[in-house]
C-alpha positions as CSV (number, residue, x, y, z in Angstrom):
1,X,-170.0,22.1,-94.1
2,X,-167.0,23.1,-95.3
3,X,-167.2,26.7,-93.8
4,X,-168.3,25.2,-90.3
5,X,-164.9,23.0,-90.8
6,X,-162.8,25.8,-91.2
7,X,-164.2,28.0,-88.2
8,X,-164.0,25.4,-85.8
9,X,-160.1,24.7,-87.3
10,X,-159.6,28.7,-86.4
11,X,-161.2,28.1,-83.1
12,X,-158.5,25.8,-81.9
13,X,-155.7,27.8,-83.3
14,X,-156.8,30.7,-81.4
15,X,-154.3,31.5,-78.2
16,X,-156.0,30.6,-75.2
17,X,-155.4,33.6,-72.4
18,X,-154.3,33.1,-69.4
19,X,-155.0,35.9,-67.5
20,X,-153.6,35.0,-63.9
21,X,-149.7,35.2,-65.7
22,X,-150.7,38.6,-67.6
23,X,-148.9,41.3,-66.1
24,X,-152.1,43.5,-66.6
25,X,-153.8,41.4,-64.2
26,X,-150.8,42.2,-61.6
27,X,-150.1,46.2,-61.7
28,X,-152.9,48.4,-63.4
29,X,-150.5,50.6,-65.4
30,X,-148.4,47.7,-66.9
31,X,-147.1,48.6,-70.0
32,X,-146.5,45.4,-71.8
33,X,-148.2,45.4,-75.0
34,X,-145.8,42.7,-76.4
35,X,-149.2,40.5,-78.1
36,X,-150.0,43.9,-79.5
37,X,-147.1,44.8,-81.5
38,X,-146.0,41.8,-83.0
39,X,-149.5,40.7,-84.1
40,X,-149.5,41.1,-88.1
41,X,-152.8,41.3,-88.3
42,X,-154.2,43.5,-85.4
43,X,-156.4,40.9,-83.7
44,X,-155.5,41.9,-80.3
45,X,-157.2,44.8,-78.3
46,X,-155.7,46.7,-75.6
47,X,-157.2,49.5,-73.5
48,X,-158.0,50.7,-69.9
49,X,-161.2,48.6,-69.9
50,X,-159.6,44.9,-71.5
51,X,-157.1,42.9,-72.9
52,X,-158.9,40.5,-75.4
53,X,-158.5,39.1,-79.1
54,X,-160.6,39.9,-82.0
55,X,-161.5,36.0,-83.2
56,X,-162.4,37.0,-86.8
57,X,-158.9,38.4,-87.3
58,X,-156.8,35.8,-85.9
59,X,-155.2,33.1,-88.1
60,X,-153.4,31.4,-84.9
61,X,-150.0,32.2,-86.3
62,X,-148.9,32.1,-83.3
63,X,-146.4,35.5,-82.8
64,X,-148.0,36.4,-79.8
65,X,-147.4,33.2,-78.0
66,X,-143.7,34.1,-79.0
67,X,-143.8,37.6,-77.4
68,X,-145.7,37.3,-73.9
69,X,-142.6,37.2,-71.5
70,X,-145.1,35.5,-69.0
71,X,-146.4,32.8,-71.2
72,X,-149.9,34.1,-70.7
73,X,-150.7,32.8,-74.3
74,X,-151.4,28.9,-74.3
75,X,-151.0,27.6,-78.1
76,X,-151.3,24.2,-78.8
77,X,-148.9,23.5,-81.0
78,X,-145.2,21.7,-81.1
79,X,-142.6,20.4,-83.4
80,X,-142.0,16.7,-83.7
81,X,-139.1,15.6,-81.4
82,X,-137.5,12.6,-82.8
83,X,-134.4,10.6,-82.7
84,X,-132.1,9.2,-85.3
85,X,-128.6,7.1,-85.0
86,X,-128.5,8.0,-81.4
87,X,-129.3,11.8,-81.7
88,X,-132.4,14.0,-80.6
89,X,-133.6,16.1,-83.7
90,X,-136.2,18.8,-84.2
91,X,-137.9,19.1,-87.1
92,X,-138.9,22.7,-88.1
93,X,-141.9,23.3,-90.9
94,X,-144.4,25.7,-91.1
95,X,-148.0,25.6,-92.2
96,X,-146.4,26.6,-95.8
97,X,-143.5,24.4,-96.4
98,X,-145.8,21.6,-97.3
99,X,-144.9,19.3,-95.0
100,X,-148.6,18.3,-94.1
101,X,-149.2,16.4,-90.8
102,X,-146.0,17.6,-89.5
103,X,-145.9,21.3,-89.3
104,X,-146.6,24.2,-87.1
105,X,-148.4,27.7,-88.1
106,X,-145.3,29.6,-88.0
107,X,-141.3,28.6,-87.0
108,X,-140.9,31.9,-85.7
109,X,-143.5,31.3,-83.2
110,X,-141.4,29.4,-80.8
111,X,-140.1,31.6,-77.9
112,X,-136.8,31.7,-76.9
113,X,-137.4,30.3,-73.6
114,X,-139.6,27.2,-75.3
115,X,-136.2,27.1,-77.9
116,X,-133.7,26.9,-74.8
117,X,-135.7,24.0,-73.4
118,X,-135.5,21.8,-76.2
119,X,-132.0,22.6,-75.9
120,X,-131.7,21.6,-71.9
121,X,-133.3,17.9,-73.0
122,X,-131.3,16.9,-75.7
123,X,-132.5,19.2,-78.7
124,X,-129.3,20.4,-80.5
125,X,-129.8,19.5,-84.7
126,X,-132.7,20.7,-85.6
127,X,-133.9,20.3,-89.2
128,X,-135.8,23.3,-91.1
129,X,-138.0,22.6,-94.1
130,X,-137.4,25.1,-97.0
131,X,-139.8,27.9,-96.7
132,X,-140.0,31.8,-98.1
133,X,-140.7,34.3,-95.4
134,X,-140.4,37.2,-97.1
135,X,-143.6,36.7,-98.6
136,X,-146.1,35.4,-95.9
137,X,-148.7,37.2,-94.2
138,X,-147.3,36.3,-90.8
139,X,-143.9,37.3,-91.1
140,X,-142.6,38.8,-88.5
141,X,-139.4,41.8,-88.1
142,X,-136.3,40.6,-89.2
143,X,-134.6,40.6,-85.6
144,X,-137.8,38.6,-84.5
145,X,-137.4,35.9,-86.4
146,X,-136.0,32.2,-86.1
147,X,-132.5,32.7,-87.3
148,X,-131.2,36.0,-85.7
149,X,-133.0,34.4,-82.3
150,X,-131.0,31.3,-83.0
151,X,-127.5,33.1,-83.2
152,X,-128.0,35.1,-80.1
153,X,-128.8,32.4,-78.3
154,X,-125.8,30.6,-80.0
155,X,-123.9,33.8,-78.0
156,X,-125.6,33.0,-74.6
157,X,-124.0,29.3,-74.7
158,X,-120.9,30.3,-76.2
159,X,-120.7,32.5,-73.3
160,X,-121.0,29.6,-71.2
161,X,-118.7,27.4,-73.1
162,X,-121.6,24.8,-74.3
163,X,-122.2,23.6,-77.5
164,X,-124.7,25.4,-79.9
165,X,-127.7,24.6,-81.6
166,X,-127.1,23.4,-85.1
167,X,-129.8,24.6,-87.7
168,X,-129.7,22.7,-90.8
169,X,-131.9,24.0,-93.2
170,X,-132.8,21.4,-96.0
171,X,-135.0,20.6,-99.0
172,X,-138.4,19.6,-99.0
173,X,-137.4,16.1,-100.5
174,X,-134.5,16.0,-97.7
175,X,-136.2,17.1,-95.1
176,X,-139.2,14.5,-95.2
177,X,-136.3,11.9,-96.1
178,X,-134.4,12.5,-92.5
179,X,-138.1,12.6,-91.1
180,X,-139.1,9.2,-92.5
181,X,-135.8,7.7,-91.5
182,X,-136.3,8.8,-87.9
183,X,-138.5,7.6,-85.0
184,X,-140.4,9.4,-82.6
185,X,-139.0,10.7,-79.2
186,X,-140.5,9.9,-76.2
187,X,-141.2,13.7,-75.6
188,X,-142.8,13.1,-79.0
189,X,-146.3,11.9,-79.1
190,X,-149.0,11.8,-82.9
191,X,-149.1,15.8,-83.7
192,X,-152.5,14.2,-85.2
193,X,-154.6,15.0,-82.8
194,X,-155.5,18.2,-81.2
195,X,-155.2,16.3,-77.6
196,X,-151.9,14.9,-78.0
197,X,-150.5,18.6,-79.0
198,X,-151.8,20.1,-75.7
199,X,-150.1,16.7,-73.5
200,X,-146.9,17.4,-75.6
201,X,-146.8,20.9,-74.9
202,X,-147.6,20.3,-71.0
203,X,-145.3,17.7,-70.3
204,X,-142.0,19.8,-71.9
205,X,-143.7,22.5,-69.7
206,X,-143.6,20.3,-66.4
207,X,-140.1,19.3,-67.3
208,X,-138.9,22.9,-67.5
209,X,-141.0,24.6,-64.8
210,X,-139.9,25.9,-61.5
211,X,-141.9,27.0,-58.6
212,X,-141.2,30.7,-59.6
213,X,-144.3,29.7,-61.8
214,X,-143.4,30.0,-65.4
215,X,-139.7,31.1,-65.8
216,X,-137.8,27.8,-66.9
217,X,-135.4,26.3,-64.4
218,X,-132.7,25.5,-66.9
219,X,-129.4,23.6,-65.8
220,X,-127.3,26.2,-68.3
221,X,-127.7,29.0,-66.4
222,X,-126.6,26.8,-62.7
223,X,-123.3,27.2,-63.3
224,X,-123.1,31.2,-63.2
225,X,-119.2,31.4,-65.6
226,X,-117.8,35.1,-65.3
227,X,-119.2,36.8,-68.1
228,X,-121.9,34.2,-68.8
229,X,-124.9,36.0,-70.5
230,X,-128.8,35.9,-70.0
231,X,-131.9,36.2,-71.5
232,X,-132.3,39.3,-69.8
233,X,-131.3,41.1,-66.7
234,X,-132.7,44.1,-64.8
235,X,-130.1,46.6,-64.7
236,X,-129.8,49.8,-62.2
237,X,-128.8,53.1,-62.6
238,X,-127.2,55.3,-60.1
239,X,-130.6,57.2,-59.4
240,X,-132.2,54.5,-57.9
241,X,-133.8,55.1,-54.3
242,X,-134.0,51.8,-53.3
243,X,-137.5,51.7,-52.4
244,X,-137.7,48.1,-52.9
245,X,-141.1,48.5,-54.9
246,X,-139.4,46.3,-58.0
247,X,-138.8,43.8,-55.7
248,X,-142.2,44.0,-54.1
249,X,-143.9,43.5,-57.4
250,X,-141.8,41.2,-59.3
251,X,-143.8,38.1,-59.9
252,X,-140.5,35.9,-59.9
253,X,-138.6,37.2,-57.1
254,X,-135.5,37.8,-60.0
255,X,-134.5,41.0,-57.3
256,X,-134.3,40.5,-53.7
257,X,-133.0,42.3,-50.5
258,X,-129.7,40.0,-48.7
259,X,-129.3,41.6,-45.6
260,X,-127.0,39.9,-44.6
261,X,-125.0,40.6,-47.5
262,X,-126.4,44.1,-47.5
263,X,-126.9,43.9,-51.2
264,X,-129.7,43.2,-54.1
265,X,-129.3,40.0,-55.4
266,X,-130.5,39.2,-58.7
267,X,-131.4,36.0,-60.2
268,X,-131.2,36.6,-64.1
269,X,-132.1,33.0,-64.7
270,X,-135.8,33.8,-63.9
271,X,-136.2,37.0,-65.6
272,X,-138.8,37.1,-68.0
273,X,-138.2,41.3,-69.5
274,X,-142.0,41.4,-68.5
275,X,-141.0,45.0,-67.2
276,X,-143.2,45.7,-64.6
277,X,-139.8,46.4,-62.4
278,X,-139.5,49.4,-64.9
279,X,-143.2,50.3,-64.5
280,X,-143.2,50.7,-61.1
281,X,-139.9,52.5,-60.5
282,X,-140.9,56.1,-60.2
283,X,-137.4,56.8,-60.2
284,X,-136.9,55.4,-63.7
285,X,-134.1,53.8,-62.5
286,X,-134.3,50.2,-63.6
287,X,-133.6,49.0,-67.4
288,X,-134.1,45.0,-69.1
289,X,-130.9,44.7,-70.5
290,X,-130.9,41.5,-73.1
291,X,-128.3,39.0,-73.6
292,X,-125.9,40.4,-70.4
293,X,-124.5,39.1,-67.9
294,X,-125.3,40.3,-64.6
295,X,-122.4,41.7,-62.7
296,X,-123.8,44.5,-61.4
297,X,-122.4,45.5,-58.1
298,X,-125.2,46.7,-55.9
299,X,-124.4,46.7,-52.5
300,X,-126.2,49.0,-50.0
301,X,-125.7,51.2,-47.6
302,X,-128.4,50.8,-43.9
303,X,-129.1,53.7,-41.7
304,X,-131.7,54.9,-39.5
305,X,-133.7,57.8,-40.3
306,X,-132.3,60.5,-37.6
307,X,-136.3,62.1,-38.2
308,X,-138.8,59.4,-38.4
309,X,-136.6,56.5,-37.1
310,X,-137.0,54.0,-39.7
311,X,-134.4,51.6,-40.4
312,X,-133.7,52.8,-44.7
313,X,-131.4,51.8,-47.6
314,X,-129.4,53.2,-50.6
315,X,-127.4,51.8,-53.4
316,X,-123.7,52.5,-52.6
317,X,-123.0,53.9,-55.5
318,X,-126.2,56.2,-55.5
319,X,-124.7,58.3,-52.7
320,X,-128.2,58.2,-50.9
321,X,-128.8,61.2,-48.2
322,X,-126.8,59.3,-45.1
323,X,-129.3,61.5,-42.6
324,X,-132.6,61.0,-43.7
325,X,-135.1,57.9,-45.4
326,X,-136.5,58.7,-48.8
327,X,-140.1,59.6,-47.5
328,X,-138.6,62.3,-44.8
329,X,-136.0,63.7,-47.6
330,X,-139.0,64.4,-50.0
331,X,-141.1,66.2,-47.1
332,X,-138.1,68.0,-45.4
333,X,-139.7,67.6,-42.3
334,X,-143.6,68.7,-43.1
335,X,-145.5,66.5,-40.2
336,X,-148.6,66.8,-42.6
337,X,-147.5,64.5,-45.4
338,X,-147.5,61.1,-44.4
339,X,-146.6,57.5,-46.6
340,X,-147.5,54.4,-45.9
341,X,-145.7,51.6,-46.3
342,X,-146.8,47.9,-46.5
């Protein structure tokens, strides 16, 4: 009895793939292998033929829901939200700080997206319970983990001149006393039942979704402050032959083509860093820059291919060939090599 308990207690720790937001299931030769790397215990299996989880290995720590930059990984866990003399709190325990009933497998766990929207309703004490990382199996990088996330996202809203996020990290005792003294949010249902966790966990999605799908529409990042930072921007280098094939692919329209400002526009607020931009760039001419702001000037020049006739584009400061499109500059003029573009 006991051992059927405790496999079925795995089973629902176990990341639930959603293979639609996977950016293996949108370019063949995607690179990610985010879930891969950070896993601690090598449950995940990537190759040409699959992308799947080895079951028996997993402990539902949780990293890899952490790492996907498309939040392909559904895990059905959340911190309690509460509220005490007028402020929003989070409290922050692990599965080893002994705070049973009211803990998560593993702090560092939490993305930084998920972290920011706690943030954007109301989240900005949050309360750790005591823990050692140093020791536990799932432990993660240094640079991975809660705190050094927490200051560089401390950076980002600096940058924007907002307040930060203030960790407080406290006893055992303490902890559970500021718990017991609170009440729950409304964003905060009984973490008691397996249920509630997945309706808490959707309706903080819902309130942070956009219709680019699963990039947060966050009211910090409206007000675009000279030198405000992002998460992450997509930056260009001067090699690029604007092909347009990273904006093409991008599954959150973060580049576009402004004609009429003859220009690519980016819009760093949906950015994920799930690097299919740089996958696709056979130039090699596109780089995820993290915590930057995006200032990049990238106007373009328009011409018309004095060969082939088609209307063609090229990063001002690339100093693109003024006479010929990228296809007929490659060929030199061969008739028998053709391209075809969608």
């Amino acid at each position: 009895m006991k051992t059927w308990l405790k496999h079925l207690q795995q089973q629902w720790q176990i990341p639930e793939i959603q293979a639609e937001r996977c950016v293996h299931s949108q370019f063949a030769t995607a690179s990610c292998d985010a879930c891969v790397d950070v896993c601690p215990h090598d449950a995940w299996v990537l190759d040409e033929e699959q992308l799947g989880i080895n079951t028996e290995r997993c402990n539902g720590c949780g990293l890899c829901h952490a790492a996907c930059p498309e939040s392909a990984l559904l895990l059905e866990q959340a911190p309690p939200l509460r509220e005490y003399e007028h402020k929003r709190l989070l409290f922050l325990a692990c599965q080893h700080s002994g705070q049973k009933g009211h803990s998560i497998a593993c702090l560092h766990a939490l993305s930084d997206t998920q972290l920011l929207s706690y943030y954007e309703v109301g989240y900005r004490h949050w309360l750790q319970s005591a823990c050692d990382c140093q020791g536990c199996e799932n432990a993660p990088d240094s640079s991975q983990q809660l705190s050094p996330r927490l200051a560089r996202l401390n950076q980002l809203l600096s940058s924007r001149e907002l307040k930060p996020i203030q960790l407080f990290q406290l006893t055992t005792e303490a902890w559970q006393a500021y718990f017991d003294k609170s009440h729950s949010s409304n964003l905060s249902p009984s973490l008691s039942r397996r249920n509630f966790l997945k309706q808490a966990a959707l309706a903080l999605e819902k309130q942070v979704e956009n219709e680019t799908g699963n990039t947060p529409n966050l009211s910090i990042f409206t007000d675009d402050k000279k030198g405000g930072l992002y998460l992450y921007v997509p930056k260009f280098k001067d090699n690029c032959s604007a092909c347009d094939a990273c904006l093409k692919l991008c599954p959150h329209e973060v580049i576009s083509l402004d004609k009429d400002q003859q220009r690519y526009s980016i819009a760093a607020e949906h950015c994920t860093a799930c690097g299919l931009c740089v996958d696709v760039c056979t130039d090699k001419a596109i780089e995820i820059s993290h915590l930057s702001p995006s200032d990049q000037d990238l106007r373009l020049e328009f011409h018309t291919c004095q060969r082939c006739g088609v209307p063609y584009h090229y990063l001002s400061a690339a100093q693109g060939n003024e006479t010929y499109c990228q296809i007929c500059s490659q060929t030199q003029g061969r008739q028998t090599l053709f391209s075809v573009y969608d």
